[in-house]
mmCIF file as Biopython writes it, N, C-alpha, C and O atoms, coordinates in Angstrom:
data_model
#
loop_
_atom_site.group_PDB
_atom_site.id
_atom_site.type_symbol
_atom_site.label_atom_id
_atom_site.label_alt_id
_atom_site.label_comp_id
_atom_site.label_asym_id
_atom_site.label_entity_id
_atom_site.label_seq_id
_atom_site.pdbx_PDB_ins_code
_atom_site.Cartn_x
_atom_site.Cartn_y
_atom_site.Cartn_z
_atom_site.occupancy
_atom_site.B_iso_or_equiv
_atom_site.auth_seq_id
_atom_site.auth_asym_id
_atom_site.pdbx_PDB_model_num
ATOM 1   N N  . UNK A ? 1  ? -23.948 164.236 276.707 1.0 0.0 1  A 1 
ATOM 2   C CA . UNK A ? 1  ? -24.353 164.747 277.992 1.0 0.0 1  A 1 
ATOM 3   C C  . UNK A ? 1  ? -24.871 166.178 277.810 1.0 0.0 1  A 1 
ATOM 4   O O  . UNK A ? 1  ? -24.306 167.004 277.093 1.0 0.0 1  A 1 
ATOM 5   N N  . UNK A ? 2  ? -25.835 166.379 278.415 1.0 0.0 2  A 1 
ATOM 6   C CA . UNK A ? 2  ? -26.861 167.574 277.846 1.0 0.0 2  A 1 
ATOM 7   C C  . UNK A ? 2  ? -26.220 168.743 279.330 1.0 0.0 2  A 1 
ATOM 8   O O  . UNK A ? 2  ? -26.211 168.365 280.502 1.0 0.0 2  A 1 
ATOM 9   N N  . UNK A ? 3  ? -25.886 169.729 278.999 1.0 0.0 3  A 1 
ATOM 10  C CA . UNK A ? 3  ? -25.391 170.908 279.865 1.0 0.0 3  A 1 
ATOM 11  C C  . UNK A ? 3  ? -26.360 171.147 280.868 1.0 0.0 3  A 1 
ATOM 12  O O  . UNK A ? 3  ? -27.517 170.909 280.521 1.0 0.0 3  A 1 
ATOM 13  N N  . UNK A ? 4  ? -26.178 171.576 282.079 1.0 0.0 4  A 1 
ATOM 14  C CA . UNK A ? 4  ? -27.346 171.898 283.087 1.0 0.0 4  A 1 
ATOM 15  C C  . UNK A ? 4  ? -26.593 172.730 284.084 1.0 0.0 4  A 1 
ATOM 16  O O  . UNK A ? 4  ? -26.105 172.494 285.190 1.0 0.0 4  A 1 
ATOM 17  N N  . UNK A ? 5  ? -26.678 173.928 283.203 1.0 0.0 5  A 1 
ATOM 18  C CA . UNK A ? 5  ? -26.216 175.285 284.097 1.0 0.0 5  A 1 
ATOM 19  C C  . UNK A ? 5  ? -26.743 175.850 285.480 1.0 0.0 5  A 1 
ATOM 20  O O  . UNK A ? 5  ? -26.336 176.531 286.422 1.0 0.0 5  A 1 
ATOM 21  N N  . UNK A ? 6  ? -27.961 175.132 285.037 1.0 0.0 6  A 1 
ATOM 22  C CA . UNK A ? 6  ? -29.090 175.840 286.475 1.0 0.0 6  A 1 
ATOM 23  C C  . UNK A ? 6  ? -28.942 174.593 287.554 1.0 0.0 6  A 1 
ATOM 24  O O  . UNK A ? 6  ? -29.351 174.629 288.714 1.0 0.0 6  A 1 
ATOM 25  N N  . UNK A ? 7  ? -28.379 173.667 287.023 1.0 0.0 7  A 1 
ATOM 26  C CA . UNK A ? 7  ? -28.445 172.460 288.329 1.0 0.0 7  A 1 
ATOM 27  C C  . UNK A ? 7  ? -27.076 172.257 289.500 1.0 0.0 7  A 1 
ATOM 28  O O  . UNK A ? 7  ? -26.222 171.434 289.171 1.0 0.0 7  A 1 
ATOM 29  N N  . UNK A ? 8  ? -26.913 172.912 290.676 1.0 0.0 8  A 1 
ATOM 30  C CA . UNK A ? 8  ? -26.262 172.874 291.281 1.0 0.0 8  A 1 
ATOM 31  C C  . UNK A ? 8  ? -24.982 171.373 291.740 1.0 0.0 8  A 1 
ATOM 32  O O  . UNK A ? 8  ? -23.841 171.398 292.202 1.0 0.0 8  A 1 
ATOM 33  N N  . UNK A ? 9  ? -25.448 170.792 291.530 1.0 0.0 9  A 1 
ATOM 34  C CA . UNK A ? 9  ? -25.463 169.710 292.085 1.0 0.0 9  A 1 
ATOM 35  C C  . UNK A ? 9  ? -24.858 168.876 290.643 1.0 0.0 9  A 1 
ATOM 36  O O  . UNK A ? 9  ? -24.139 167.900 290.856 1.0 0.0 9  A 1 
ATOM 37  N N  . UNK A ? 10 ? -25.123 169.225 289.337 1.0 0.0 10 A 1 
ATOM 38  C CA . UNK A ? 10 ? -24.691 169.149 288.174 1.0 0.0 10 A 1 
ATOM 39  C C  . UNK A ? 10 ? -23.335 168.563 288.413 1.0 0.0 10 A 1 
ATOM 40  O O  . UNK A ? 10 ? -22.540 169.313 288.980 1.0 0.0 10 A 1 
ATOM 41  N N  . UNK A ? 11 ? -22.960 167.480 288.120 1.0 0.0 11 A 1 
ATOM 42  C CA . UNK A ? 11 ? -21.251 166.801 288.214 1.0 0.0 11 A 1 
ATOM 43  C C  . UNK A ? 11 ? -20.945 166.057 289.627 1.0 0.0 11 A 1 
ATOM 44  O O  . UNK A ? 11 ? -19.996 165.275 289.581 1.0 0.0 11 A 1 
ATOM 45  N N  . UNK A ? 12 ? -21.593 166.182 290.842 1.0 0.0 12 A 1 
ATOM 46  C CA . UNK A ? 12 ? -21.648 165.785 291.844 1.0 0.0 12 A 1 
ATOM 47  C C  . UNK A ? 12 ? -22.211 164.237 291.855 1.0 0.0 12 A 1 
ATOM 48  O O  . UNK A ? 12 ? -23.215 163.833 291.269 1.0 0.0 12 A 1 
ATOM 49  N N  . UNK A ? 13 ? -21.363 163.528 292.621 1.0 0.0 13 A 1 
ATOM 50  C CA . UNK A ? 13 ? -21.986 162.415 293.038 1.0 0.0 13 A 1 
ATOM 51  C C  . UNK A ? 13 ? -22.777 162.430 294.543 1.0 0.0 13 A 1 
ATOM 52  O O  . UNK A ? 13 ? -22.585 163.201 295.482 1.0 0.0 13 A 1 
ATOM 53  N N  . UNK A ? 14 ? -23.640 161.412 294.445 1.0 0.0 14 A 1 
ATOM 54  C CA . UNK A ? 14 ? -24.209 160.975 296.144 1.0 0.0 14 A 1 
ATOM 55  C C  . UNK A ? 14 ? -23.284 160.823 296.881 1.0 0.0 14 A 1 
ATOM 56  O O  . UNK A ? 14 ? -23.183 161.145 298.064 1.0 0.0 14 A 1 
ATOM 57  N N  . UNK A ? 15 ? -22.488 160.270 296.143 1.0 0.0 15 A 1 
ATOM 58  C CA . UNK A ? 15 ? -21.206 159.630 297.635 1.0 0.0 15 A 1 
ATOM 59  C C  . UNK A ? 15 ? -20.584 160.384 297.783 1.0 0.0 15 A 1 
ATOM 60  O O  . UNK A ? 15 ? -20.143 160.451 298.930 1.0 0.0 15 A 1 
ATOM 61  N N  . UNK A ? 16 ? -20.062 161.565 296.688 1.0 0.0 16 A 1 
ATOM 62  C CA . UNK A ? 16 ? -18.994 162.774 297.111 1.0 0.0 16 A 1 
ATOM 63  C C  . UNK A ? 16 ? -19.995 163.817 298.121 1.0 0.0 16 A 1 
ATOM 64  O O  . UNK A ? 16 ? -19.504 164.419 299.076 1.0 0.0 16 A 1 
ATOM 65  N N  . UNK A ? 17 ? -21.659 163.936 297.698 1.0 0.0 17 A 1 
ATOM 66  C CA . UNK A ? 17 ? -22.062 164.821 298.397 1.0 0.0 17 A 1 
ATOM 67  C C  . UNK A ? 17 ? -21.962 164.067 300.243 1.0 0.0 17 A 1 
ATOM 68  O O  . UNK A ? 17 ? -21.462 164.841 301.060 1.0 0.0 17 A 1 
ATOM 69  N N  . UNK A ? 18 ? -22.179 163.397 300.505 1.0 0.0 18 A 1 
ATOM 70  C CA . UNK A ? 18 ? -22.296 162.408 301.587 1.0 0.0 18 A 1 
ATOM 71  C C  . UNK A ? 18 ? -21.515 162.453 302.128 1.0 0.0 18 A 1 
ATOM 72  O O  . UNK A ? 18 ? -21.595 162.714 303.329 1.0 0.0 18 A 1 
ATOM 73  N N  . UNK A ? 19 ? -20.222 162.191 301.436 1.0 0.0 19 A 1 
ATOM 74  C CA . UNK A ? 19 ? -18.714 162.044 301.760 1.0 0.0 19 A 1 
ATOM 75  C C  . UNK A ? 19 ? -18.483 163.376 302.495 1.0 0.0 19 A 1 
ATOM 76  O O  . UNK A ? 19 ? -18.174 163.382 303.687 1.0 0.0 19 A 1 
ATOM 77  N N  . UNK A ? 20 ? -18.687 164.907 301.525 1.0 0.0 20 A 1 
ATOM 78  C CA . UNK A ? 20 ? -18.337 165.683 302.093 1.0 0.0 20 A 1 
ATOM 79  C C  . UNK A ? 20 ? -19.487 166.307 303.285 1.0 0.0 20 A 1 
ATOM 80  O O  . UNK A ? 20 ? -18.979 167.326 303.754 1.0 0.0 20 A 1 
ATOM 81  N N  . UNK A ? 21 ? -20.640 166.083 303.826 1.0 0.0 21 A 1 
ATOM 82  C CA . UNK A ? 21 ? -21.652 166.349 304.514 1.0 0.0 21 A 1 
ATOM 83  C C  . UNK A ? 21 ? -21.020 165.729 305.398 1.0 0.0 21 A 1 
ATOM 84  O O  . UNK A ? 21 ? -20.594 166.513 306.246 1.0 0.0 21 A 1 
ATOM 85  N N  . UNK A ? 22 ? -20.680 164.351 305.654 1.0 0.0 22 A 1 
ATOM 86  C CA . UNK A ? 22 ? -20.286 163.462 306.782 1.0 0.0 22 A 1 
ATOM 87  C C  . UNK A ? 22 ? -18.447 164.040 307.594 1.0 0.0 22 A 1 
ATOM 88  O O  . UNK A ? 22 ? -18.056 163.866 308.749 1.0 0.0 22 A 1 
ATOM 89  N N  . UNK A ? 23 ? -17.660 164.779 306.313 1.0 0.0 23 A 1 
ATOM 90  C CA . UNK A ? 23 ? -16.771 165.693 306.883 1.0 0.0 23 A 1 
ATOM 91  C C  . UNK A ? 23 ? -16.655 166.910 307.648 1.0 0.0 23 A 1 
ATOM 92  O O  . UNK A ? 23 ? -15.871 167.221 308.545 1.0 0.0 23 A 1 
ATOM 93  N N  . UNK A ? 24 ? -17.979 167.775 306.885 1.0 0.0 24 A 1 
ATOM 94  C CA . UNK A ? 24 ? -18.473 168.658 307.643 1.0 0.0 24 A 1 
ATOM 95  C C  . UNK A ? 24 ? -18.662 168.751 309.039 1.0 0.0 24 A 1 
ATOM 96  O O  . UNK A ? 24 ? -18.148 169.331 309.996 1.0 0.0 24 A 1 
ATOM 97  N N  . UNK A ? 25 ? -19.837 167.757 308.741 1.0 0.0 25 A 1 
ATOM 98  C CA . UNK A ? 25 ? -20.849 167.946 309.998 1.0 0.0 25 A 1 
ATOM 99  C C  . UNK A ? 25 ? -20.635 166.630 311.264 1.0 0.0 25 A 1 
ATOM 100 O O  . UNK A ? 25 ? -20.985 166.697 312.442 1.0 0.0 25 A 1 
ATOM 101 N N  . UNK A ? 26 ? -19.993 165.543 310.600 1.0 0.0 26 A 1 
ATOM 102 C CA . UNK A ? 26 ? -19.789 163.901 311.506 1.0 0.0 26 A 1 
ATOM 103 C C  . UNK A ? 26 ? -21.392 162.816 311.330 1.0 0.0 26 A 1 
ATOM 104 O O  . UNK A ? 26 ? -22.416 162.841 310.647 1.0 0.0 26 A 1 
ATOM 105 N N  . UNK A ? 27 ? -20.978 162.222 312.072 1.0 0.0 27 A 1 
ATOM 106 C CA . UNK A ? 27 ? -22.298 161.322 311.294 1.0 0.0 27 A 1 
ATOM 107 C C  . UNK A ? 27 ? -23.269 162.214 312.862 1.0 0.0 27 A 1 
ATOM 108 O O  . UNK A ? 27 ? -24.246 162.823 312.429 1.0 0.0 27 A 1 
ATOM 109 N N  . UNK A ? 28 ? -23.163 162.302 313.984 1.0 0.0 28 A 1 
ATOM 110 C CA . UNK A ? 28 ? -23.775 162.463 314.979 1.0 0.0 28 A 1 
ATOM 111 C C  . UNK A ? 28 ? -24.833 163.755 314.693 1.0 0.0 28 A 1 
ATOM 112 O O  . UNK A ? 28 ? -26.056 163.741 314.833 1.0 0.0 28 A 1 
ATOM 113 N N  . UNK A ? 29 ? -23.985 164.863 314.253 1.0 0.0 29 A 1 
ATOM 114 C CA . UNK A ? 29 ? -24.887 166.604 314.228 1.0 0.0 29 A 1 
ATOM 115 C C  . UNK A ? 29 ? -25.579 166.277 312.378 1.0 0.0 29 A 1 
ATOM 116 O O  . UNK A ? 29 ? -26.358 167.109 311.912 1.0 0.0 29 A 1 
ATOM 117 N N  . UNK A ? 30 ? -25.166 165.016 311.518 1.0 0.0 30 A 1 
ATOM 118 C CA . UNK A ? 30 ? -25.864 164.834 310.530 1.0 0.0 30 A 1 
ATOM 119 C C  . UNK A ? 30 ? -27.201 164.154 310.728 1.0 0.0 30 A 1 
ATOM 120 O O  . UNK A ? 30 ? -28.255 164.355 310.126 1.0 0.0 30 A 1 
ATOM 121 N N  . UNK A ? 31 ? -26.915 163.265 311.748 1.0 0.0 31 A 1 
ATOM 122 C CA . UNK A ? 31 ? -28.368 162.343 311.792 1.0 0.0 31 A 1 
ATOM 123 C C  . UNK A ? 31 ? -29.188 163.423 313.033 1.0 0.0 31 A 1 
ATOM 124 O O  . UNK A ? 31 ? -30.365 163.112 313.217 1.0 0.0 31 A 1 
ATOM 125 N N  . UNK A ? 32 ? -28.715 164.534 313.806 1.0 0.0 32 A 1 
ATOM 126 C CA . UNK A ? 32 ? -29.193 165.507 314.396 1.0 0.0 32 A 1 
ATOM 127 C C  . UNK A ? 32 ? -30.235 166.584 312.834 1.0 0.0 32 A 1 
ATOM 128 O O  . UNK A ? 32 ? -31.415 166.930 312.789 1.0 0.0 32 A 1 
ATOM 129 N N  . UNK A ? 33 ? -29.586 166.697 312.259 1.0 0.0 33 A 1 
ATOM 130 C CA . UNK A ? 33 ? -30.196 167.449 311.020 1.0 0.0 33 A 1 
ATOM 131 C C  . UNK A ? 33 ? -31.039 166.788 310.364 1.0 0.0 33 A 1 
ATOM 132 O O  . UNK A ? 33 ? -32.202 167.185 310.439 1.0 0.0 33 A 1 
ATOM 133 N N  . UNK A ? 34 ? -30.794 165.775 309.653 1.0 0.0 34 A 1 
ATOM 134 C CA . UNK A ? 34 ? -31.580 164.878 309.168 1.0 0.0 34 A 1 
ATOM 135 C C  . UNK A ? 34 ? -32.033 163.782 309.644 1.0 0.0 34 A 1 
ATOM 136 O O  . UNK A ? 34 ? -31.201 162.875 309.671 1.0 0.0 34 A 1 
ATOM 137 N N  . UNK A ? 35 ? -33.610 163.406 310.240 1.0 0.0 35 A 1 
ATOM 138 C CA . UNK A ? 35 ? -33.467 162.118 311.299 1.0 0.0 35 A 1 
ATOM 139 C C  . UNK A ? 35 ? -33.906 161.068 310.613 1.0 0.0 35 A 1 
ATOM 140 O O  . UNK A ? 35 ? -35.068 160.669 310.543 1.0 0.0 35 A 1 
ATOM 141 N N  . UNK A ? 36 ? -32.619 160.470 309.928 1.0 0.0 36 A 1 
ATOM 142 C CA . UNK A ? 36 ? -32.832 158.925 309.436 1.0 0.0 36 A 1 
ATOM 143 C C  . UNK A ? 36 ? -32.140 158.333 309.993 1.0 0.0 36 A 1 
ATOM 144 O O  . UNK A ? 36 ? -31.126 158.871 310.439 1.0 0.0 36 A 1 
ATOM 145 N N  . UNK A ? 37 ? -32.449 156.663 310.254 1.0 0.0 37 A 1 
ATOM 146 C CA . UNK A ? 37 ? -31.685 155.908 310.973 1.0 0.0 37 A 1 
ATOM 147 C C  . UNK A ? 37 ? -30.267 155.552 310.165 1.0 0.0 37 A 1 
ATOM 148 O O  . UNK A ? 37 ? -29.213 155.474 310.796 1.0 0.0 37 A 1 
ATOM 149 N N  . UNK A ? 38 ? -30.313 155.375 308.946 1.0 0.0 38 A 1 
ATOM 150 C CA . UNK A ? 38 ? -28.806 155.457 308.645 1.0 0.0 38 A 1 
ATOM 151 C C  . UNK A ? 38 ? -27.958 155.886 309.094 1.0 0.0 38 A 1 
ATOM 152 O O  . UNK A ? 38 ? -26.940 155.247 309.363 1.0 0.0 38 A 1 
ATOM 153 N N  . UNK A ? 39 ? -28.179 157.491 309.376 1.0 0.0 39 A 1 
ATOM 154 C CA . UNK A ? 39 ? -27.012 158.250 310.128 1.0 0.0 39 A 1 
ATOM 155 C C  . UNK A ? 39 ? -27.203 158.324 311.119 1.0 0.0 39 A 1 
ATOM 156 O O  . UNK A ? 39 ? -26.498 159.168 311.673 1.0 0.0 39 A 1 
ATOM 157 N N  . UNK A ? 40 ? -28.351 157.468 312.169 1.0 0.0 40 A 1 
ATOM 158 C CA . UNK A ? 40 ? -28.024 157.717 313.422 1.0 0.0 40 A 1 
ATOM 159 C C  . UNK A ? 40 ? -27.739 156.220 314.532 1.0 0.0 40 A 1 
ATOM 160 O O  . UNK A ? 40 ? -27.275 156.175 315.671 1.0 0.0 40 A 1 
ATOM 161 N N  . UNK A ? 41 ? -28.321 154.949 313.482 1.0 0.0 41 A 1 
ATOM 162 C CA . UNK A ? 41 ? -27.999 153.902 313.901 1.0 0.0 41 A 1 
ATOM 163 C C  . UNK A ? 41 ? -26.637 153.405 312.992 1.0 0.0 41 A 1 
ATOM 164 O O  . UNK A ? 41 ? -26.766 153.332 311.770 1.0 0.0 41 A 1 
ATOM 165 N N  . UNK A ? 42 ? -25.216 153.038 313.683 1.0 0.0 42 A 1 
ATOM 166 C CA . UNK A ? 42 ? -24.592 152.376 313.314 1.0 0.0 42 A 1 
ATOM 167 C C  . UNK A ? 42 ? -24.231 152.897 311.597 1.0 0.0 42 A 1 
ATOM 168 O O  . UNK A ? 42 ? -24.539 152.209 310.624 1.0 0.0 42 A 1 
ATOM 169 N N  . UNK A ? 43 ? -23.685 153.937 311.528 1.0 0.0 43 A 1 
ATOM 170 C CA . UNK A ? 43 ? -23.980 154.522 310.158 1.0 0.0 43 A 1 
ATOM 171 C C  . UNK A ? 43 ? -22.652 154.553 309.545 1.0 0.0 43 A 1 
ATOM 172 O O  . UNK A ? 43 ? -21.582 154.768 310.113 1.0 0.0 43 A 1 
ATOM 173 N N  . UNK A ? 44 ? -22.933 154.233 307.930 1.0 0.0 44 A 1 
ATOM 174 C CA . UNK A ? 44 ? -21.898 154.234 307.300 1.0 0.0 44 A 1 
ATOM 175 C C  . UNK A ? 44 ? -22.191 154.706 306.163 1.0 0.0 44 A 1 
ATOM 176 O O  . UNK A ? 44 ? -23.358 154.855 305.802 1.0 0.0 44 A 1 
ATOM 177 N N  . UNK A ? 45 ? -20.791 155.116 305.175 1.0 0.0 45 A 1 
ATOM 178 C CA . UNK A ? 45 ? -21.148 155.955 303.812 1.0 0.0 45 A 1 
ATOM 179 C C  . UNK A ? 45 ? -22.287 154.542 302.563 1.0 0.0 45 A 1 
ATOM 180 O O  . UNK A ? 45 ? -23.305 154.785 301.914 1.0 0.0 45 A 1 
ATOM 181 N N  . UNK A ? 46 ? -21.582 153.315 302.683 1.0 0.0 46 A 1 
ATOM 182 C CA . UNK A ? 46 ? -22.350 152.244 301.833 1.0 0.0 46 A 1 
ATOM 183 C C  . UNK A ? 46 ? -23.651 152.036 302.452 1.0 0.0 46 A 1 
ATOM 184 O O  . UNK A ? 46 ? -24.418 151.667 301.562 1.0 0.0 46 A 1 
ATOM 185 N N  . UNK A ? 47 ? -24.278 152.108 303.629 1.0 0.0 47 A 1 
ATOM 186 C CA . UNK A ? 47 ? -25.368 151.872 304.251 1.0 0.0 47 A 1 
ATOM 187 C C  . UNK A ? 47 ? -26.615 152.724 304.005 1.0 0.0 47 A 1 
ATOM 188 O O  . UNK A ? 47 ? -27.807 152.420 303.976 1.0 0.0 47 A 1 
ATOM 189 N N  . UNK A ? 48 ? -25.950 153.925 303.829 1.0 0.0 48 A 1 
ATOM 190 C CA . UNK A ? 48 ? -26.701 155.445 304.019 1.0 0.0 48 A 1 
ATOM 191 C C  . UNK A ? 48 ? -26.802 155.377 302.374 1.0 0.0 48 A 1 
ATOM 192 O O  . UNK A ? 48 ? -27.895 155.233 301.826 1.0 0.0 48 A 1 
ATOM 193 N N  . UNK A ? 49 ? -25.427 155.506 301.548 1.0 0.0 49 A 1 
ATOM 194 C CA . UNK A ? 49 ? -26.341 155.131 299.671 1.0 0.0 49 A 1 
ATOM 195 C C  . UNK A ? 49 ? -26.781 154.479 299.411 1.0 0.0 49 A 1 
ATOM 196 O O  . UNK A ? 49 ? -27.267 154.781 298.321 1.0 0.0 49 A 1 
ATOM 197 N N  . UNK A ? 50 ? -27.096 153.364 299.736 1.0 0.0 50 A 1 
ATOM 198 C CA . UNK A ? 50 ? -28.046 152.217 300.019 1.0 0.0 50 A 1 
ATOM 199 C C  . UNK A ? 50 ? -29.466 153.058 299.883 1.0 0.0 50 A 1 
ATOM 200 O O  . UNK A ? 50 ? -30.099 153.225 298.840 1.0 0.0 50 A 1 
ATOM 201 N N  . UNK A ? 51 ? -29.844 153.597 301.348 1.0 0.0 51 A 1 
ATOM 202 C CA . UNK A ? 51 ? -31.069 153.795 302.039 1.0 0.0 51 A 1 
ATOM 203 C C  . UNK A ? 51 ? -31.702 155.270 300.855 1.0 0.0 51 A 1 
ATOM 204 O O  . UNK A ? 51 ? -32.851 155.483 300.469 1.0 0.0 51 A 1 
ATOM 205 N N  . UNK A ? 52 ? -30.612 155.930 300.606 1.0 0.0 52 A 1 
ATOM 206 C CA . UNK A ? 52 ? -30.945 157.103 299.504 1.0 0.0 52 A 1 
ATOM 207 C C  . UNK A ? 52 ? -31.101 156.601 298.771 1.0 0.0 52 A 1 
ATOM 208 O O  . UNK A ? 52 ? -32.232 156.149 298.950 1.0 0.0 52 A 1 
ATOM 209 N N  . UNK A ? 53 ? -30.571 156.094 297.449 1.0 0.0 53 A 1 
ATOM 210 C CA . UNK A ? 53 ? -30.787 155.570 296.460 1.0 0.0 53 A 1 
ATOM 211 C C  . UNK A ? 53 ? -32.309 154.973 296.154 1.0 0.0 53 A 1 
ATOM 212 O O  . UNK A ? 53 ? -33.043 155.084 295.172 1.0 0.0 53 A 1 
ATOM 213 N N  . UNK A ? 54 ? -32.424 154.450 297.133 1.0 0.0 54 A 1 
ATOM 214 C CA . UNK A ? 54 ? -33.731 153.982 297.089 1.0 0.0 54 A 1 
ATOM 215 C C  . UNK A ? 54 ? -35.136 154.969 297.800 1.0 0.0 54 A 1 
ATOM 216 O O  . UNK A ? 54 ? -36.311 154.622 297.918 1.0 0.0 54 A 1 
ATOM 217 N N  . UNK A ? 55 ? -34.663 155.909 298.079 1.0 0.0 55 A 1 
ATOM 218 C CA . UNK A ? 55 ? -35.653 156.842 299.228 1.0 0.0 55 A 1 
ATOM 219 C C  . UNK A ? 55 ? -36.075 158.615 298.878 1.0 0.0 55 A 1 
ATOM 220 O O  . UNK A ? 55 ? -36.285 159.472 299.736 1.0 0.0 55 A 1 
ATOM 221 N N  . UNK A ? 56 ? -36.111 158.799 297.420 1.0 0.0 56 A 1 
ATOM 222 C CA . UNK A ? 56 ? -36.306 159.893 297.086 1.0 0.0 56 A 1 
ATOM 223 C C  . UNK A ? 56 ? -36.478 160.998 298.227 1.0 0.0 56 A 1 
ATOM 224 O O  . UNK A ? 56 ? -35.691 161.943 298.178 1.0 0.0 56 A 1 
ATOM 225 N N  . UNK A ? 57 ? -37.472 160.974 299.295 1.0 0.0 57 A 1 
ATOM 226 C CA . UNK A ? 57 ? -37.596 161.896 300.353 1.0 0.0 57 A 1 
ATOM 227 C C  . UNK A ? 57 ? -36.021 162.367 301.022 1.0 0.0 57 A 1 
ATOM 228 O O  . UNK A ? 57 ? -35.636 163.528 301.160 1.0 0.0 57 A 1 
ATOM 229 N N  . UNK A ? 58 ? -35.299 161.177 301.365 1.0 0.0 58 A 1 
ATOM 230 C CA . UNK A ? 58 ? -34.359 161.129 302.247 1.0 0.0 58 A 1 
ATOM 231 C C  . UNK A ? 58 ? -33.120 161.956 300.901 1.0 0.0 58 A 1 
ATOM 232 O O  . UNK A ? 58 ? -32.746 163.120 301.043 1.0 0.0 58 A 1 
ATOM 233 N N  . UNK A ? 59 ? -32.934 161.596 300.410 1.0 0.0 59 A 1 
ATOM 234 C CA . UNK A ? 59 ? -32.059 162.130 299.259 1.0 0.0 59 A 1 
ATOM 235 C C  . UNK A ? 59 ? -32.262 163.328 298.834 1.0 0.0 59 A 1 
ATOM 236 O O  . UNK A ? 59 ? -31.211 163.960 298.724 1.0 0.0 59 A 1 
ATOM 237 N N  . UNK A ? 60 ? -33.351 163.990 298.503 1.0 0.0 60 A 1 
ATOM 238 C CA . UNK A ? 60 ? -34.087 165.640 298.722 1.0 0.0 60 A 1 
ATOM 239 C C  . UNK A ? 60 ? -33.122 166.416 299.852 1.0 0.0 60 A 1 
ATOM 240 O O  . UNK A ? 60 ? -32.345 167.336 299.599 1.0 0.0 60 A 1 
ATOM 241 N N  . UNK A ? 61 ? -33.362 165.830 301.117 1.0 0.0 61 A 1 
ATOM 242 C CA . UNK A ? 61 ? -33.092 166.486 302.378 1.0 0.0 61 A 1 
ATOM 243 C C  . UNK A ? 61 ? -31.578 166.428 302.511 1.0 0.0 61 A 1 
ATOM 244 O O  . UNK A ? 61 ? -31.031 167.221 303.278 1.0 0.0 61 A 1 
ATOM 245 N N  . UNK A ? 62 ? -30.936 165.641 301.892 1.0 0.0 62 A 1 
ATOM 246 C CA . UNK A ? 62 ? -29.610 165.613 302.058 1.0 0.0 62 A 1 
ATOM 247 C C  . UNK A ? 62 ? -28.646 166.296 301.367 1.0 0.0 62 A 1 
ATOM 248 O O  . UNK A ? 62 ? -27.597 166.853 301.691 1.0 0.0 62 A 1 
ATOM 249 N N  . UNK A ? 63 ? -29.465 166.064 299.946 1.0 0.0 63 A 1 
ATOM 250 C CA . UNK A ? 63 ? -29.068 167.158 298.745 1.0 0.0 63 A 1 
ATOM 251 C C  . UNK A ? 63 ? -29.195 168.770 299.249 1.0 0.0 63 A 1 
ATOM 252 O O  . UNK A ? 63 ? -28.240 169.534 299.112 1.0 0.0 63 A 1 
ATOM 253 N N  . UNK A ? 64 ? -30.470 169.201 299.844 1.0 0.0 64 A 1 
ATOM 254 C CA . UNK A ? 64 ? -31.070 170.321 300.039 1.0 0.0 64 A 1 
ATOM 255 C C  . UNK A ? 64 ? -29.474 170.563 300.935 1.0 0.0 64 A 1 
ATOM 256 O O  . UNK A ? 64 ? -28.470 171.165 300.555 1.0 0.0 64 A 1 
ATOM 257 N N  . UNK A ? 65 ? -29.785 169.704 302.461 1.0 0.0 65 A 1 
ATOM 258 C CA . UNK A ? 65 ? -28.324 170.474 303.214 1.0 0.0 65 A 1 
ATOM 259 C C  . UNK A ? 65 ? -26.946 171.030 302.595 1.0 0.0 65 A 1 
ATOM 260 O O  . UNK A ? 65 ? -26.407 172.137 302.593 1.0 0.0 65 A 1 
ATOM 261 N N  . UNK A ? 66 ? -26.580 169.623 302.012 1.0 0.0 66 A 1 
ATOM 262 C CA . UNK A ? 66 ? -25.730 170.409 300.803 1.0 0.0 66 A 1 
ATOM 263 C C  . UNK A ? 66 ? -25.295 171.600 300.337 1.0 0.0 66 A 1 
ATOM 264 O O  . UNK A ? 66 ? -24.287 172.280 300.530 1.0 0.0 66 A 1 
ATOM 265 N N  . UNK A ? 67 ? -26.621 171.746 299.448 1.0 0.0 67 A 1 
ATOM 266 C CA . UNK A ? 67 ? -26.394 173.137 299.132 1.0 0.0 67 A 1 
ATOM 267 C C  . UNK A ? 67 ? -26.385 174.275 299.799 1.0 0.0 67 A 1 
ATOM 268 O O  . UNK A ? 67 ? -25.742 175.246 299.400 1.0 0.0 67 A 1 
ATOM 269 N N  . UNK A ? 68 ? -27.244 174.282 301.110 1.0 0.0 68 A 1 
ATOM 270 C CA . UNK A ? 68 ? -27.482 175.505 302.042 1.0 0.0 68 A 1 
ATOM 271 C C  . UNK A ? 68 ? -25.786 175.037 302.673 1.0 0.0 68 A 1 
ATOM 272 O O  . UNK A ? 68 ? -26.148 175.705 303.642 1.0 0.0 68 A 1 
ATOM 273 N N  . UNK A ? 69 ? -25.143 174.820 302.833 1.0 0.0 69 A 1 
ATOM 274 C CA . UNK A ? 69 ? -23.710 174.424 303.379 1.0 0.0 69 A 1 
ATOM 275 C C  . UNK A ? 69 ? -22.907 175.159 302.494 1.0 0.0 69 A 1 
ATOM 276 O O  . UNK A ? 69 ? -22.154 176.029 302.931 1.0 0.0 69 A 1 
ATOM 277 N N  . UNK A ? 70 ? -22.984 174.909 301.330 1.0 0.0 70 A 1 
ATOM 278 C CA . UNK A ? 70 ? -22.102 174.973 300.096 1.0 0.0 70 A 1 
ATOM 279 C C  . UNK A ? 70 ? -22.745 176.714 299.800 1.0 0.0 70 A 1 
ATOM 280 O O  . UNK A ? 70 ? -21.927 177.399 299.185 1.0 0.0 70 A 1 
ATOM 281 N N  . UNK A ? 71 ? -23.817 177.308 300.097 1.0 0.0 71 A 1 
ATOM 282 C CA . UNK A ? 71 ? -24.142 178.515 299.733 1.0 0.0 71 A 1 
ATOM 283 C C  . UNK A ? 71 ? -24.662 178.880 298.750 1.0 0.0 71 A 1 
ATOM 284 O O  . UNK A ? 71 ? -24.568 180.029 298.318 1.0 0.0 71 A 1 
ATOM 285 N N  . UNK A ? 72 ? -25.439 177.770 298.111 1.0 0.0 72 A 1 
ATOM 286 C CA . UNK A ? 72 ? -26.294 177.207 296.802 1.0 0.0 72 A 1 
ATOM 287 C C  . UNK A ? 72 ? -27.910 178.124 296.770 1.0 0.0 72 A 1 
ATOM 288 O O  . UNK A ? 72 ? -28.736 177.889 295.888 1.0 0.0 72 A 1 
#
């Protein structure tokens, strides 16, 4: 495993970042921030890594909150 000092996010999973975004903020003021239907129709943590995983744009924006949260 190659070191990545400069990568914030470095050791983090999707689901822990998600996990803890969805503690933060609730699914309601998340799908207010970010407007995907995952988090605003009927939303769940398996539904929403689903829709990222596959959605580079949507995964950017979620990551990005993240870090502006975290003070990144």
């Amino acid at each position: 495993m190659i070191p990545q000092p400069n990568n914030p996010l470095h050791g983090k999973t999707l689901e822990t970042i998600l996990t803890e975004l969805v503690t933060q903020y609730g699914w309601d003021e998340l799908g207010e921030r970010i407007k995907i239907n995952c988090f605003i129709s009927n939303p769940s943590i398996k539904s929403s890594l689903t829709f990222l995983r596959k959605t580079p744009w949507a995964r950017q924006q979620v990551e990005e909150l993240y870090m502006k949260g975290q003070g990144m």
